[in-house]
C-alpha positions as CSV (number, residue, x, y, z in Angstrom):
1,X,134.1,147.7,20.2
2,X,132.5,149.8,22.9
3,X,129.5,150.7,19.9
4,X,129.0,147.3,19.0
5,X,127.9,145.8,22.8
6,X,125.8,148.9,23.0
7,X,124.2,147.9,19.7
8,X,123.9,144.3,20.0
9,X,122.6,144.9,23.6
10,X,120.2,147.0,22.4
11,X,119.0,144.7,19.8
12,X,118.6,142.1,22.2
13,X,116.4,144.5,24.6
14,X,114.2,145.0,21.7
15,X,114.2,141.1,20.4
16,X,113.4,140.5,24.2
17,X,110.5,143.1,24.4
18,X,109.2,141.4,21.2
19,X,109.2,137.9,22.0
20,X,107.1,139.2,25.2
21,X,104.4,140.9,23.1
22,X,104.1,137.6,21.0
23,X,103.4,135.5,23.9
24,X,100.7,138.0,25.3
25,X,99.1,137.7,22.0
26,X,99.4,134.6,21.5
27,X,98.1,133.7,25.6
28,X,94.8,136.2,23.9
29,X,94.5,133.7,20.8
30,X,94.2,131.1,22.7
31,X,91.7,132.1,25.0
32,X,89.4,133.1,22.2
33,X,89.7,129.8,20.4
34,X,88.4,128.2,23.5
35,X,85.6,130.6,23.5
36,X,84.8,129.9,19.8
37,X,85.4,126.0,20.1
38,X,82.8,126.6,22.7
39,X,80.4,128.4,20.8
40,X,80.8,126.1,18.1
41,X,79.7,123.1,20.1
42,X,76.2,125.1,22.1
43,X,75.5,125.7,17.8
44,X,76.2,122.2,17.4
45,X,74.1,120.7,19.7
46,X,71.3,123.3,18.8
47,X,71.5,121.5,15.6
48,X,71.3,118.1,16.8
49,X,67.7,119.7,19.0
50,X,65.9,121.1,15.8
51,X,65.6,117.7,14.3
């Protein structure tokens, strides 16, 4: 029984330490989609200018 807790506490350390490297990707994802939607409208409005 003893192996088992060690195991399963274990796996849930490393479950843990993923589900925390998900969220700082996903936190980095997020910022550059706010950089690109931004981007996207300066290109838009360029286009609107040339006509």
């Amino acid at each position: 029984m003893k192996d088992g807790t060690l195991v399963a506490n274990s796996l849930m350390d490393c479950i843990a330490e993923l589900a925390s490297a998900v969220k700082r990707q996903a936190s980095k994802i997020t910022a550059l989609a706010t950089e690109v939607g931004a981007r996207d409208d300066r290109d838009a409005s360029a286009w609107g200018e040339a006509r």
